[in-house]
N, C-alpha and C positions, 0 to 999 in steps of 0.2 A: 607158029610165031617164033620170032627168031631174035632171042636172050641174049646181053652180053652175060660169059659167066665169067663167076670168080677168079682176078688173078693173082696168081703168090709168085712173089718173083722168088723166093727160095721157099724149099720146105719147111713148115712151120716147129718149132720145137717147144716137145713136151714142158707142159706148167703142171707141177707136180709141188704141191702144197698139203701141210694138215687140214684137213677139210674143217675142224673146228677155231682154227685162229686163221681161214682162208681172205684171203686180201687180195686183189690186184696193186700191182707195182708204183701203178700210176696211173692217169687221168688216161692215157692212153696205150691200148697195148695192144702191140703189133707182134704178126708173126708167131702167135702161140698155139698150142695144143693141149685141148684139155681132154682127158679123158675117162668116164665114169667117175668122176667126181661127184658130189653130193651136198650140192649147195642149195637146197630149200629153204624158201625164207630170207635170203638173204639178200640185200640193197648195194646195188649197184649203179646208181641215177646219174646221169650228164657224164659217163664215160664213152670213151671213143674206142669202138674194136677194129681193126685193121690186117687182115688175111690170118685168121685167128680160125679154129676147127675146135667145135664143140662134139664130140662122139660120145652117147650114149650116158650123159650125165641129167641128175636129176636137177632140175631147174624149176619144180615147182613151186608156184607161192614167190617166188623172185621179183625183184623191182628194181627194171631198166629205164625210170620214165627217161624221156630227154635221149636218151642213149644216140650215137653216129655208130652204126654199123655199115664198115665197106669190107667186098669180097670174102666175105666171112660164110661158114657151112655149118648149119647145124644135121645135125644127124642122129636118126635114133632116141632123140631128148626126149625128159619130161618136161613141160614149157606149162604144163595144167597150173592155171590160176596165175599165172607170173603177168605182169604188167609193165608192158612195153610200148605204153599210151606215149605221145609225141614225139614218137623215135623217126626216125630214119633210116632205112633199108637200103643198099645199093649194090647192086650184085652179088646177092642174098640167094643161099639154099637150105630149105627146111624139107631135109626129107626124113620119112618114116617119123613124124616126131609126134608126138602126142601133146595137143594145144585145147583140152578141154577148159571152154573158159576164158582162155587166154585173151589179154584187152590189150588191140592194137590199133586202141581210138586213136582216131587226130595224129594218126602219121602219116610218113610217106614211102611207097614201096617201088621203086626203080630197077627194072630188070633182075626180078624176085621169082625165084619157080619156087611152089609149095606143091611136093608129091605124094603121096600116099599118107597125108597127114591126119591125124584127126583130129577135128576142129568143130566139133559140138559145142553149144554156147559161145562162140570164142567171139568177142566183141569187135568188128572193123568199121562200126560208128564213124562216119567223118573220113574214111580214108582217103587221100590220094594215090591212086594206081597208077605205074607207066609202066608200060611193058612189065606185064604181070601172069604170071599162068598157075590156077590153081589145075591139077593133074589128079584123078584120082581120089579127089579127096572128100572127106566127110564134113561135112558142113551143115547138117541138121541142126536146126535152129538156131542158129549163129546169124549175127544181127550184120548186115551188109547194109545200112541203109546209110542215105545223104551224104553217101559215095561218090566218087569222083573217078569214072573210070577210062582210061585211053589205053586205049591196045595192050587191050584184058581179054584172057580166054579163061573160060571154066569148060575141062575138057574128063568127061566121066565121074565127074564129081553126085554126090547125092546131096542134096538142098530143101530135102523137106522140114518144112514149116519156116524157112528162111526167110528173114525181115529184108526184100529189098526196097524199102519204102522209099521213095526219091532218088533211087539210085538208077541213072538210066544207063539202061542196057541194049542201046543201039547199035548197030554191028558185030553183037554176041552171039555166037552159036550156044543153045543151049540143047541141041536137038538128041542129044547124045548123055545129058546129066536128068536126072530124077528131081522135078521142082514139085513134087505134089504136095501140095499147101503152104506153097511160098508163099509170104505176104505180097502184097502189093498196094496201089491206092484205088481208090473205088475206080479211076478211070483206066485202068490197067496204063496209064501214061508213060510207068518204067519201061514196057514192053516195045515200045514202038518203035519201029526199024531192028528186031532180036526176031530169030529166026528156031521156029516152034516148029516139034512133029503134032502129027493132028491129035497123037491121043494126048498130048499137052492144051494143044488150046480146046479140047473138049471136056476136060478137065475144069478149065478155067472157065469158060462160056458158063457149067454147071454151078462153079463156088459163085456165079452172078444171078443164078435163076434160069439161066438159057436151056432150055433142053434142045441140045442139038442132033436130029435123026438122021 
């Protein structure tokens, strides 16, 4: 599937602050780099980020609700427990980051690749997807349900015990990620038109009572 990615029309420059009196400039900031900073805990709600690079800082426990992120890359983060419920994503990269936890209810995710991430518990309740690709990533037991999804891949991802409860996943290759014990609804209805290998739907067939020979 095919991403727009991130653009920076110039290189972004280092934001280098006391991590203890750390503040953004304003309502909106563009063009910054942060790097290993250590910002746990700390609220950040209805700001705007704009070709901004997060490298290898601690970001957990954080509160982004409301937040606009455009062209923006996180990388290497802690994001564990941070809360970035009705945000918006758009030409977003979250790679290697660690999102255990992490609540990204009731947003919207717009040509977003999350790679090698891990994302255990991480709440995407309500999400809208467009043009979205989870890559590699750990997604045990992380709630995916009453999702909204369009030209979405989950591509080597692991998903066991995954809640996709309402979330349908028609035109989704799953044939290649680990669902074993993903939720679903009694009529398997999420599944319909999503493309299973057989020891997936024998799996499934089994969590319904079917024994299949």
């Amino acid at each position: 599937m095919k991403l727009i990615s991130p653009k920076f029309t110039q290189p972004p420059q280092p934001f280098v602050q006391d991590a203890e009196n750390f503040a953004f400039e304003e309502e909106r900031t563009e063009g910054r780099m942060l790097t290993k900073q250590r910002l746990a805990g700390r609220r950040f709600t209805n700001g705007s980020f704009y070709e901004c690079i997060f490298s290898s800082c601690d970001l957990s426990e954080t509160v982004w609700r409301g937040c606009d992120f455009a062209d923006t890359v996180f990388e290497s983060c802690n994001l564990s427990g941070a809360d970035m419920t009705k945000s918006a994503f758009r030409r977003v990269r979250f790679l290697s980051c660690k999102g255990v936890g992490t609540d990204f209810s009731e947003s919207s995710l717009k040509d977003v690749l999350l790679e090698k991430d891990l994302l255990t518990y991480a709440n995407f309740n309500a999400v809208r997807f467009h043009s979205a690709v989870f890559r590699e990533c750990e997604l045990s037991s992380a709630d995916v349900a009453l999702c909204l999804l369009k030209d979405t891949a989950f591509e080597k991802c692991t998903m066991r015990r995954t809640n996709f409860f309402k979330t349908m996943l028609k035109g989704i290759d799953l044939r290649d990620s680990d669902i074993a014990g993903a939720v679903f609804s009694s009529s398997l209805a999420e599944l319909k038109g999503t493309k299973i290998n057989l020891i997936q739907a024998a799996a499934l067939l089994k969590a319904m009572g079917i024994d299949a020979q």
